[in-house]
C-alpha positions in Angstrom: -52.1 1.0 2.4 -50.6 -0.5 -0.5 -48.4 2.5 -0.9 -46.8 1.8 1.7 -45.2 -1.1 0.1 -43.4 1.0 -1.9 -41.2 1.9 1.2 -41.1 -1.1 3.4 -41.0 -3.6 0.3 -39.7 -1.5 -2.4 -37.7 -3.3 -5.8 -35.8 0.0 -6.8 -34.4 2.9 -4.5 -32.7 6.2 -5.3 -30.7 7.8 -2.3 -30.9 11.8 -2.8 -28.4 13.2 -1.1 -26.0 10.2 -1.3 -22.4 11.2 -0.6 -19.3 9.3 -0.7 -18.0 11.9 2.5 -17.7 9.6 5.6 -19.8 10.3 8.2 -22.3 12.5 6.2 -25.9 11.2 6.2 -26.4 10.1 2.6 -22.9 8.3 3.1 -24.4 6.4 5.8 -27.7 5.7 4.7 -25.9 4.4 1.3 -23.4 2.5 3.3 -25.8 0.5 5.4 -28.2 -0.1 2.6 -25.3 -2.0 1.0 -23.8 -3.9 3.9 -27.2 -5.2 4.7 -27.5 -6.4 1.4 -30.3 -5.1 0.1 -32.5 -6.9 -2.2 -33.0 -4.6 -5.2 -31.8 -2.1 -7.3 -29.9 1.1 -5.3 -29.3 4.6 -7.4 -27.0 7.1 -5.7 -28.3 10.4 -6.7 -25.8 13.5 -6.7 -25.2 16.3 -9.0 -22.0 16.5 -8.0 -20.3 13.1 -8.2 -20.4 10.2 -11.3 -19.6 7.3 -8.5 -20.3 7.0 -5.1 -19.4 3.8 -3.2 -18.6 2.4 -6.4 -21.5 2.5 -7.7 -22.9 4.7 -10.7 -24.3 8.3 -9.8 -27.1 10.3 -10.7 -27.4 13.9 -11.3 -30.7 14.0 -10.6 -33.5 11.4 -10.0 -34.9 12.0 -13.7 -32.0 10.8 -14.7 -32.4 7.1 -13.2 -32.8 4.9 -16.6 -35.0 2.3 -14.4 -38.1 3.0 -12.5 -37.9 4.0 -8.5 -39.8 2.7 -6.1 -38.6 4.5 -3.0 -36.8 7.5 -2.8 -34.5 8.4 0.9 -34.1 12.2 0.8 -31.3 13.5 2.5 -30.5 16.9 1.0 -30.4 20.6 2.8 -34.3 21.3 3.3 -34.9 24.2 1.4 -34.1 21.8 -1.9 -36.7 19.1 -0.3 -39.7 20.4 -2.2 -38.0 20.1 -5.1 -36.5 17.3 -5.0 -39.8 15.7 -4.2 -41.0 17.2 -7.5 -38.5 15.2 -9.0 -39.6 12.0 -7.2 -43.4 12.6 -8.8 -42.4 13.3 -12.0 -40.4 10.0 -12.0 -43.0 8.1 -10.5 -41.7 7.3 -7.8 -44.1 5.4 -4.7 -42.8 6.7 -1.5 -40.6 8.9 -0.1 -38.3 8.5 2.7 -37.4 12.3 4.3 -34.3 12.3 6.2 -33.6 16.1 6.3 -34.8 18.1 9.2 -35.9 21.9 9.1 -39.7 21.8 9.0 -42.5 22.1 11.6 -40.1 20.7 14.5 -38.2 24.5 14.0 -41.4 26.7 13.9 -43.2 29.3 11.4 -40.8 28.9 8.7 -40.3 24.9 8.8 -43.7 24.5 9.2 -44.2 26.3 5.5 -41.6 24.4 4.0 -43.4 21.0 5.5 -46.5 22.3 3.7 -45.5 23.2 0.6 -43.6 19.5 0.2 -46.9 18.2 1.6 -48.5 19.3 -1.5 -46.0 18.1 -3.6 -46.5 14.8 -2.0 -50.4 15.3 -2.3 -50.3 16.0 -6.0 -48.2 12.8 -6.5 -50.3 10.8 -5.0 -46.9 9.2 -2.9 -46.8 8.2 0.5 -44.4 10.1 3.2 -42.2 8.9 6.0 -40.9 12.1 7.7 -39.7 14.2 7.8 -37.2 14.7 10.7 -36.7 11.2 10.6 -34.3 8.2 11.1 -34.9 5.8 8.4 -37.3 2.7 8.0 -36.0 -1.1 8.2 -37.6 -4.3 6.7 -35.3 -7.4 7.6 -37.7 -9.5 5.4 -34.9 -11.7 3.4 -36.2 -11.1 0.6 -36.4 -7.4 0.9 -33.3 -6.9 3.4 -34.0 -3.1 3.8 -31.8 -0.7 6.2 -32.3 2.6 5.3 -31.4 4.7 8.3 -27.8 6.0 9.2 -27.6 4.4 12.8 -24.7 1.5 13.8 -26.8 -0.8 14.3 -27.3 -3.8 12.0 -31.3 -4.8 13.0 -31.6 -8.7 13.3 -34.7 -10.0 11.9 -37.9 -11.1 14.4 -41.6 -11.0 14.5 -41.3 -6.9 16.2 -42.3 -4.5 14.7 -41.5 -0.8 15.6 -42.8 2.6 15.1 -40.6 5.7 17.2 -42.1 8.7 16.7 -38.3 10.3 17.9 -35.3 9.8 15.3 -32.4 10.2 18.1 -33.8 7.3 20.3 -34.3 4.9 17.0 -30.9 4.5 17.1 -30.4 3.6 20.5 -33.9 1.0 20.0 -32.0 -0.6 17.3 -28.8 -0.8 19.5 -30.3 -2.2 22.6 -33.0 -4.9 20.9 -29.5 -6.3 19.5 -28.0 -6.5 22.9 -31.4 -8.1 24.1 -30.9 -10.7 21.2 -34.3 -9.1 19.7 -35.6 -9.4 16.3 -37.4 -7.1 14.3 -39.9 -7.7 11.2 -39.9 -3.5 10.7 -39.3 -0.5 11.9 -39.9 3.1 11.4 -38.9 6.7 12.7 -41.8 8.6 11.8 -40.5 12.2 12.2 -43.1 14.7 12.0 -46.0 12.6 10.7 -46.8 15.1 7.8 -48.0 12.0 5.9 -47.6 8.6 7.4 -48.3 8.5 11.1 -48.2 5.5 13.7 -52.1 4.7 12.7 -51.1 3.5 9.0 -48.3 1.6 10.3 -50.4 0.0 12.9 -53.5 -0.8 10.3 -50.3 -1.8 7.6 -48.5 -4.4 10.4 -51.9 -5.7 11.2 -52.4 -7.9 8.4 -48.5 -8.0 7.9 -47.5 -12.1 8.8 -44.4 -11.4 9.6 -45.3 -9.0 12.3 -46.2 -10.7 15.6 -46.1 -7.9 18.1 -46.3 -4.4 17.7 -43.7 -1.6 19.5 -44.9 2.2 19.6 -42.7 4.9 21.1 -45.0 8.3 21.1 -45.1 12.0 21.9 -48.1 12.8 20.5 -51.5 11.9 18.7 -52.3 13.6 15.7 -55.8 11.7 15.3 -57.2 9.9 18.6 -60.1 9.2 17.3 -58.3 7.0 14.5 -55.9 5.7 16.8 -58.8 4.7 18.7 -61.0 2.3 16.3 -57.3 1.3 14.8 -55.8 -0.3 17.9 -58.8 -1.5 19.1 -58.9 -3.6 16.0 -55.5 -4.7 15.7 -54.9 -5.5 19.5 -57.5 -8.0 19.4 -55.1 -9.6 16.7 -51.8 -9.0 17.5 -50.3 -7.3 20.5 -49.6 -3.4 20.9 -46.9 -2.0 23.6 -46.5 1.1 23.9 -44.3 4.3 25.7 -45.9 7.6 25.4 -44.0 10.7 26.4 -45.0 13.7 27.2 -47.5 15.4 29.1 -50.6 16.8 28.2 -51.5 21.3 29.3 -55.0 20.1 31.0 -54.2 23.2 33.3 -55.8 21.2 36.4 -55.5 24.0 38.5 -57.6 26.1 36.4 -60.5 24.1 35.9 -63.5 24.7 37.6 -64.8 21.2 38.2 -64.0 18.4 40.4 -63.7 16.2 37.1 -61.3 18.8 35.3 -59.2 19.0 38.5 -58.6 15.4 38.5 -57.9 14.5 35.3 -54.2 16.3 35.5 -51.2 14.6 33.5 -51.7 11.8 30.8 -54.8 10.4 32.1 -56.4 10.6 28.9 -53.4 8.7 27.7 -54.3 5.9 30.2 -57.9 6.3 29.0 -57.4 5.7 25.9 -54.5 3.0 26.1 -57.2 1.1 28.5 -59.8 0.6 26.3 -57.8 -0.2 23.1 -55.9 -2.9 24.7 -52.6 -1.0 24.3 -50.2 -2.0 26.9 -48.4 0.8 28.5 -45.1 0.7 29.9 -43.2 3.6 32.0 -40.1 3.5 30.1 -38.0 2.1 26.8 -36.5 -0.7 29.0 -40.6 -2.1 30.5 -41.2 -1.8 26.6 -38.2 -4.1 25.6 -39.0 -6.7 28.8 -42.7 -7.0 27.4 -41.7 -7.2 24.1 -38.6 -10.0 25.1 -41.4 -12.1 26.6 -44.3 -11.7 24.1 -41.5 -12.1 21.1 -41.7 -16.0 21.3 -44.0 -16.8 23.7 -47.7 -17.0 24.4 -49.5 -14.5 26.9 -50.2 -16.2 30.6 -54.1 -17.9 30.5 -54.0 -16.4 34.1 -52.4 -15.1 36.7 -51.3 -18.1 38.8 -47.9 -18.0 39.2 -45.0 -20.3 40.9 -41.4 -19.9 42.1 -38.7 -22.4 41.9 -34.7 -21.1 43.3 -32.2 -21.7 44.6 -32.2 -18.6 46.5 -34.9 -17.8 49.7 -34.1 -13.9 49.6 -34.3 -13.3 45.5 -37.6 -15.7 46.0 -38.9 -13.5 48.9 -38.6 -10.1 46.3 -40.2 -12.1 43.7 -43.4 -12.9 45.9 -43.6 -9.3 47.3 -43.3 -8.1 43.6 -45.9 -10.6 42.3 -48.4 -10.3 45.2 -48.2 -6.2 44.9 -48.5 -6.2 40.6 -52.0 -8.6 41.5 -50.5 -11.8 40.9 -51.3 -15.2 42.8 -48.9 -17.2 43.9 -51.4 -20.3 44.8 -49.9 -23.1 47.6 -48.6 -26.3 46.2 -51.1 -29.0 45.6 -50.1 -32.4 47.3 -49.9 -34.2 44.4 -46.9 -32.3 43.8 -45.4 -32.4 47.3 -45.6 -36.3 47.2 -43.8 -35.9 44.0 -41.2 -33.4 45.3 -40.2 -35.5 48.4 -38.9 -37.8 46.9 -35.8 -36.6 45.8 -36.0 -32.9 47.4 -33.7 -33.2 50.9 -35.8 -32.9 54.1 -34.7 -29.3 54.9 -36.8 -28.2 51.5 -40.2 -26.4 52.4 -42.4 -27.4 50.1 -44.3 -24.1 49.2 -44.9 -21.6 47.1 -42.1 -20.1 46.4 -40.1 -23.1 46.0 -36.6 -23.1 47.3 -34.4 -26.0 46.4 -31.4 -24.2 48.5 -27.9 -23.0 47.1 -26.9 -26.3 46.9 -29.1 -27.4 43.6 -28.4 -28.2 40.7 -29.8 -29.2 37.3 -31.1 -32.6 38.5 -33.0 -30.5 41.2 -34.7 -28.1 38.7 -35.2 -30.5 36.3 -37.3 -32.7 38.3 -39.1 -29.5 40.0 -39.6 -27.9 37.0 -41.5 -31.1 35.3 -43.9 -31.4 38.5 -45.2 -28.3 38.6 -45.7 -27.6 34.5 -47.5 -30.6 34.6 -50.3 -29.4 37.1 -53.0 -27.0 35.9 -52.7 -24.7 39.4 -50.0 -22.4 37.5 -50.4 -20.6 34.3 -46.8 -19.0 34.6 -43.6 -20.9 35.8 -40.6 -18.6 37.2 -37.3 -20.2 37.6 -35.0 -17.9 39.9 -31.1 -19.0 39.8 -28.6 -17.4 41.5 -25.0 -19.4 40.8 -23.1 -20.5 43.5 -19.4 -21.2 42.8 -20.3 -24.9 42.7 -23.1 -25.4 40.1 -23.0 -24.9 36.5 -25.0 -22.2 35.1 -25.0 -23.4 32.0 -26.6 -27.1 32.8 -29.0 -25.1 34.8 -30.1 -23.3 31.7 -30.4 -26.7 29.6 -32.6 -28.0 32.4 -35.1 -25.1 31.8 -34.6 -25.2 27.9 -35.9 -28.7 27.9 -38.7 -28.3 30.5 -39.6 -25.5 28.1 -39.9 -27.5 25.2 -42.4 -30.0 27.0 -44.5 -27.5 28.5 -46.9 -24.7 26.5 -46.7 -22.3 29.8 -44.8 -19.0 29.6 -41.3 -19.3 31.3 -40.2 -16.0 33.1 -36.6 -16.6 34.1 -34.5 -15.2 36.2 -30.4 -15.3 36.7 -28.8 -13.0 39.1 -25.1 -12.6 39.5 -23.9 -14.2 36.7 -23.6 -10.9 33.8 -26.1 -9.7 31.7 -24.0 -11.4 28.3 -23.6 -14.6 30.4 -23.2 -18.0 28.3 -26.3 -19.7 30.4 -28.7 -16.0 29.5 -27.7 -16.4 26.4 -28.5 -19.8 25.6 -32.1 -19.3 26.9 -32.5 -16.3 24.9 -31.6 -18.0 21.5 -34.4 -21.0 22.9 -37.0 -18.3 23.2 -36.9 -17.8 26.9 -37.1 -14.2 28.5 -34.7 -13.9 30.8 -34.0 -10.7 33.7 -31.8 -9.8 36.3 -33.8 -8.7 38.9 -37.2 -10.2 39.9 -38.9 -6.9 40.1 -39.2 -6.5 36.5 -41.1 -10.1 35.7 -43.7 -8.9 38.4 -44.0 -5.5 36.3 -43.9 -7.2 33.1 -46.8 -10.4 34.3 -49.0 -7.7 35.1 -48.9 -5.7 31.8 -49.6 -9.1 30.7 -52.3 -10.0 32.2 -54.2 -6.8 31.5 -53.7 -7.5 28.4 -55.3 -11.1 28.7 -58.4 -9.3 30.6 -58.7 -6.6 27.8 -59.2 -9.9 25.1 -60.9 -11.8 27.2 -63.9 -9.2 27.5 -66.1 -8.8 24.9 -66.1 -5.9 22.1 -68.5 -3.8 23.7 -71.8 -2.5 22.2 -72.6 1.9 21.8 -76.1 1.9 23.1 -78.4 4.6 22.1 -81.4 5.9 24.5 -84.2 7.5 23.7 -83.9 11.3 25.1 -85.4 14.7 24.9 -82.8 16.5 23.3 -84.9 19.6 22.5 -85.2 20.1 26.1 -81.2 20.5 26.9 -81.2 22.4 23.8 -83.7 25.4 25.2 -81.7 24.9 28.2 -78.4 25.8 26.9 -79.3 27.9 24.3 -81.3 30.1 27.2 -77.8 30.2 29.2 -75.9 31.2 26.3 -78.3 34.0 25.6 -77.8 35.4 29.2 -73.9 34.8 29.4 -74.1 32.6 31.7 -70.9 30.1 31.8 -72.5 27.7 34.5 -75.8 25.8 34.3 -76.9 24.8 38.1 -79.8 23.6 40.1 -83.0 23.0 38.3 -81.9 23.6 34.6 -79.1 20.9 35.5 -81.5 18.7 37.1 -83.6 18.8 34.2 -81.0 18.2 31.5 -80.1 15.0 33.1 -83.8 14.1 33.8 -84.2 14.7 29.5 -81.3 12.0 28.9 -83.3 9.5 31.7 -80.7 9.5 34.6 -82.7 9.5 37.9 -82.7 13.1 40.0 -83.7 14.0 43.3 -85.6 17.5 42.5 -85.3 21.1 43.8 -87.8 23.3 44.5 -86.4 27.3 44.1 -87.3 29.4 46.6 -86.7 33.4 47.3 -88.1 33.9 50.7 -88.4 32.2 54.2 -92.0 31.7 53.3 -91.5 29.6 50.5 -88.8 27.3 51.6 -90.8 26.5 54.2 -93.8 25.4 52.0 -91.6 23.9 49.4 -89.9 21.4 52.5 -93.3 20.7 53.7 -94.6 19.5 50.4 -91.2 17.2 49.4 -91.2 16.4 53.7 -88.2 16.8 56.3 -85.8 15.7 56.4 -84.1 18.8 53.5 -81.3 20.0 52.3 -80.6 23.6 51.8 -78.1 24.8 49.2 -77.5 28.5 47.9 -79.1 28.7 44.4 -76.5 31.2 42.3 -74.0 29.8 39.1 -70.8 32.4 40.5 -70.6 29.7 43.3 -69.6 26.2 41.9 -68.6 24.6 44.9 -71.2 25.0 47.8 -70.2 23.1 50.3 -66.4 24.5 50.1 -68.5 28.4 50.3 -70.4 26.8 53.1 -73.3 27.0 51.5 -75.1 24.1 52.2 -77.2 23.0 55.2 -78.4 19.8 55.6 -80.6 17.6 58.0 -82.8 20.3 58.5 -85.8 18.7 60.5 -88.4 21.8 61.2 -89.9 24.8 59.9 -88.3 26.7 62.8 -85.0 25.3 61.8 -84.8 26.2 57.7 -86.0 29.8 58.5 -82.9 30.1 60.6 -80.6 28.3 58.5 -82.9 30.7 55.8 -81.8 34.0 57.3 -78.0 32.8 58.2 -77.2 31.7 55.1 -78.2 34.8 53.5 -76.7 37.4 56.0 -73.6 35.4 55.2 -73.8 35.5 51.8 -74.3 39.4 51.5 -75.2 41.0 48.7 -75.9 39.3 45.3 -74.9 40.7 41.9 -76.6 43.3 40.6 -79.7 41.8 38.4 -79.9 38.7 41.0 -82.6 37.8 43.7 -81.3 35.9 46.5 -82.3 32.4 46.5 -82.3 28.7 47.4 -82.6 25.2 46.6 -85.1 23.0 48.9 -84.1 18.7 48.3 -85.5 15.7 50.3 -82.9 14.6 51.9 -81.3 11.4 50.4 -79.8 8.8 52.9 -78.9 5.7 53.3 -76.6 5.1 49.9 -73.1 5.0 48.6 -72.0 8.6 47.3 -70.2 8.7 44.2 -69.3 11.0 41.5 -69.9 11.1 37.8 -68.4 14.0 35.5 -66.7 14.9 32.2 -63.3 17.0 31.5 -61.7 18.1 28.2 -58.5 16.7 27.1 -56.7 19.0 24.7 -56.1 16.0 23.1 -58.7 13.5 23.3 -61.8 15.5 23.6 -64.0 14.5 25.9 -63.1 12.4 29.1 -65.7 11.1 31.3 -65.3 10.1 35.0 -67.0 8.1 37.6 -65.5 7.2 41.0 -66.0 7.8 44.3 -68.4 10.6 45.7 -68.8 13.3 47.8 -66.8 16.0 49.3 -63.6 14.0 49.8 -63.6 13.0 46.1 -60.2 15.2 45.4 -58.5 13.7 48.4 -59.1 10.1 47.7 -59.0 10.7 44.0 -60.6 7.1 43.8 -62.0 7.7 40.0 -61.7 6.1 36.4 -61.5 7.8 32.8 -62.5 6.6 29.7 -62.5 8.7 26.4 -65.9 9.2 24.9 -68.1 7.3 23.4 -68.4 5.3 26.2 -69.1 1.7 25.0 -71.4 -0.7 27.6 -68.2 -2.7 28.1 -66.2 0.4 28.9 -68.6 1.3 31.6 -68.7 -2.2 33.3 -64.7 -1.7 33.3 -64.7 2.0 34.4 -67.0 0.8 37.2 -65.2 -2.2 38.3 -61.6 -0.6 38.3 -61.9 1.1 41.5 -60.3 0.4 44.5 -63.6 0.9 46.3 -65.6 -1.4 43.8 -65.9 -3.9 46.9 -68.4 -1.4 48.5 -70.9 -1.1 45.5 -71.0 -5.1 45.8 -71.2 -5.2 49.4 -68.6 -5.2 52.3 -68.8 -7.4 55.3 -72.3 -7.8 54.6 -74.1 -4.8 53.5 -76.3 -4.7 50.7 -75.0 -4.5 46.9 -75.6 -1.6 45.5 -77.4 -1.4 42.0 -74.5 -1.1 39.4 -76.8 -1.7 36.4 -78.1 1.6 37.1 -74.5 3.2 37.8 -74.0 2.1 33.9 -76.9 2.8 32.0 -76.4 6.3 33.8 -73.0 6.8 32.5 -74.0 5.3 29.2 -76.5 8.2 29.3 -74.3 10.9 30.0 -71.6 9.6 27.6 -74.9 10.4 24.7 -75.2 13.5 26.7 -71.9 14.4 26.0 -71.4 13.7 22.2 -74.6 15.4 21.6 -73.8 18.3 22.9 -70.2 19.3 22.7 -70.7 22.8 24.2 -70.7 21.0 27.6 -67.0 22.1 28.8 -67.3 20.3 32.0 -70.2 17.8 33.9 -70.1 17.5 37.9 -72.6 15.4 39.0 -71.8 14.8 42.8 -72.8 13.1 44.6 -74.6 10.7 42.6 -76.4 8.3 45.7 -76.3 4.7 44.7 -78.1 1.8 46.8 -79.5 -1.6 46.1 -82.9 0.6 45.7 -83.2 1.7 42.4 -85.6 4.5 43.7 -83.2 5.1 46.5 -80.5 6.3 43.6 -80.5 9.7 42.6 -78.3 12.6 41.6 -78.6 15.0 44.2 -76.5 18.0 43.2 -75.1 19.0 39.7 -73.6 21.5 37.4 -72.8 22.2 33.6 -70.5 23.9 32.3 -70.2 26.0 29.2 -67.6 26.0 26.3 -66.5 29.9 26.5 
């Protein structure tokens, strides 16, 4: 990590590549370096000039009489590798790759990339690049711009890591439209060397850097990005656009689990339980990061509305209330306090309207009653400017309620320009300010998830005690026979090994025997077809359940097998017998892999509907006893495990420590492809829950 000072804080640079040709690249780079004053020494290096930009020229970088800290490569890529050579001859810290050529291009780039990784390797230098824009440290003291974009980056408490050189421009551009400050930024290209996990463990214990910005279009280490954010988000906020799509191939997988976890929901997974707040898109980035850049996060989710406006109000409350904010009713303390100066026709609610005809008196006095009451954690003035009021004595009203209040402003100003005088002003005091209500709802609930995710504890990995050799004989015994799916009693019994509760089969081959077998577990049964080429029974029609006589299953018996036909060759015929669970919840607990994240694991809601109402959570493996509470609790349908309109709870401890098993399960044993266990019967009986059918399958 202290390598990387040599790029972000860096006494001596050499520009490879530098050109005094306008509009090249190393004319750029050289230019802005300059013009942003930086703080240090600056060697042009080109074998073909003896001045660029009036300043001295070097024919090579061995030729610099002073040490080099940094070195910006901009030269034609095949000469990259050399160049680099150079760099670790000199002694040079870190190395800045502008070219592009490498990996990004296929085959042949990707050789070049590895043969300048080993030059960087053998060094012992640090790499940003390459493919990239540049890196940026507006530290006055260090005053860095090395990138060849327009933009001149105003210094802040952001810092910024884009993983796509094109859009760093445009980043730069539009944070100095949104009056937004940045500690440092970084295009990190390809990521041959420094990827967005150093920067985020670097920034962490950087002072200057308040919040963190990530744009991302892929993860070369999750499992690193994993421990890394979850560290540094408990410290300092991470927000973050991820691009992309991952090839999960949904339609192709064989489990329930596999075929929900289609798109980026391993993204989400992941994201979730570091505390990294997602946003859809570059602009939901820069409105978090405008209201996180100078103030504090929301201590709740109370919020109140004070306009001039009824209709901009009514989209604010329909935004708020739909993003799971509150808009709690005005205490009377406050409406005594309002009447007397509000005009009669005011309705004193939540959202407050002082009508069009308001002022700065009006939201002065408003804006002082409510930040004084502990109902609302977030205050959101709404203004829309009539012909008659000044928007800019509006704007000092909020400035100086502000300034006496440690709440979060979210403000508001529609019809009056984006580069108005009166947004302006409350930008430069710190205050976030939009155009369109909409995006403070979108931005209040990132927020607040946020707030949640530090507000819960760390979380603890527990470990069970298990009988691991037994799921090992199980596996290995399927693998010996080619057999891709594990089913029925072998499932049952690798589940039972790792202590999550099962409702048992009993196998049976003949009429004869499934009658015995019923008799002894007692009617009500269940009846499923016993054979690994049919995954989903019900879907075949193979299952039969309430089955209430002897009479009955050797019916159902003789049906279900005249349906079936004939079995494959070296297979008996055969079924499962099950007592009949009833009276529970069903829900669903499985595992998918993510091309990218490894294992996923699921739990949601149960049954044979569980791909229409796609009620289900993800969480990347290991499964922490914090992660499970969440994964539990983050369901639409959680109000039914907890008990709705007065039914009984239903045991959720147990829905835990089961997941907490199979999440052991699963990182022991990573030839498990895919886990189905559905449905998994909850009730407020811990003997009443049980996993009544599942399956395994088999890395191929």
């Amino acid at each position: 990590m202290k390598n990387l000072d040599s790029i972000f804080r860096p006494r001596s640079i050499a520009v490879i590549g530098a050109s005094s040709k306008r509009h090249t690249i190393g004319r750029e780079i050289l230019h802005n370096m300059i013009n942003y004053e930086f703080n240090g020494k600056i060697f042009p290096v080109n074998p073909k000039a003896g001045v660029i930009h009036s300043i001295k020229a070097y024919s090579t970088v061995l030729d610099v009489p002073d040490s080099v800290d940094l070195a910006i490569i901009a030269v034609r890529k095949e000469l990259v590798a050399h160049v680099a050579e150079q760099c670790g001859e000199k002694g040079v810290g870190g190395l800045v790759v502008i070219s592009a050529g490498f990996r990004e291009v296929g085959p042949a780039g990707l050789k070049l990339e590895e043969e300048l990784m080993d030059v960087v390797r053998k060094y012992n230098m640090r790499m940003v690049g390459p493919n990239c824009f540049g890196v940026v440290n507006t530290d006055p003291d260090i005053r860095l711009n090395a990138t060849f974009g327009k933009a001149r980056p105003k210094p802040g408490n952001v810092s910024f890591i884009s993983q796509s050189g094109g859009l760093g421009e445009a980043i730069l551009n539009f944070a100095e439209q949104l009056n937004l400050g940045f500690s440092m930024f970084c295009s990190v290209g390809n990521k041959a060397d420094i990827s967005s996990n150093d920067l985020m463990e670097y920034w962490r214990n950087d002072e200057k850097t308040r919040m963190i910005l990530m744009y991302l279009e892929n993860f070369g280490n999750p499992v690193r990005f994993t421990k890394i954010a979850r560290e540094t988000s408990r410290i300092k906020p991470i927000v973050a656009v991820k691009a992309g799509r991952t090839s999960q191939g949904a339609v192709a997988a064989s489990s329930h689990t596999g075929a929900l976890a289609g798109a980026d929901v391993g993204v989400d997974a992941l994201f979730s339980q570091c505390g990294v707040m997602r946003t859809s898109s570059i602009e939901e980035l820069y409105d978090v990061a405008m209201a996180l850049s100078k103030q504090s996060v929301p201590k709740g989710n109370r919020c109140v509305i004070i306009t001039n406006a009824g209709g901009p109000a009514i989209l604010a409350t329909d935004a708020l209330i739909s993003q799971g904010m509150k808009l709690p009713p005005l205490p009377k303390k406050i409406k005594n306090e309002l009447s007397k100066f509000l005009p009669e026709e005011v309705s004193l609610n939540n959202p407050l309207d002082l009508v069009a005809g308001a002022g700065s008196r009006e939201f002065t006095l408003a804006l002082e009653a409510v930040c004084k009451d502990k109902t609302y954690d977030t205050i959101i003035p709404i203004f829309v400017q009539p012909i008659t009021i000044d928007e800019i004595e509006v704007a000092q009203s909020i400035i100086n309620a502000k300034k006496n209040s440690d709440k979060p402003f979210f403000v508001c100003f529609m019809g009056v320009g984006f580069r108005s005088a009166g947004i302006e002003m409350l930008q430069e005091n710190g205050i976030p300010v939009f155009i369109f209500p909409e995006a403070i709802a979108k931005v209040l609930r990132t927020l607040d998830g946020y707030r949640q995710f530090k507000q819960r504890k760390k979380g603890k990995f527990p470990t069970f005690k298990v009988e691991r050799k037994v799921v090992e004989e199980i596996i290995k015994s399927s693998q010996s026979k080619k057999v891709d799916a594990i089913i029925g009693d072998d499932a049952m019994a690798i589940l039972e090994a790792y202590g999550i509760p099962v409702s048992h089969y009993t196998i049976a081959e003949t009429p004869k025997t499934a009658v015995e077998a019923a008799r002894k577990v007692g009617y009500p049964v269940v009846m499923k077809l016993n054979t690994p080429q049919i995954l989903h029974k019900t879907e075949a029609k193979a299952v039969r359940v309430d089955i209430r006589s002897d009479k009955e299953l050797r019916l159902e018996y003789n049906n279900l097998k005249k349906q079936i036909g004939k079995v494959k060759k070296g297979e008996k015929f055969s079924v499962a017998i099950q007592k009949m669970v009833t009276g529970g919840i069903e829900t669903v607990i499985g595992m998918t892999h993510d091309p990218a994240f490894g294992p996923l694991i699921m739990f949601g809601l149960g049954g044979i509907y569980v791909e229409v109402m796609k009620d289900v959570s993800f969480r990347v493996t290991p499964l922490s006893d914090e992660g499970a509470d969440q994964m539990i609790k983050s369901l639409k349908s959680y109000p039914l495990l907890t008990g709705f309109r007065g039914s009984d709870p239903v045991d959720t401890d147990l829905i835990k420590d089961s997941l907490l098993r199979l999440s052991q399960l699963i990182t022991d044993f990573p030839e498990l492809a895919e886990i189905d266990i559905n449905p998994f019967i909850v009730s407020g009986k811990k003997n009443c829950c049980k996993a009544v059918d599942a399956r395994f399958i088999l890395q191929k």
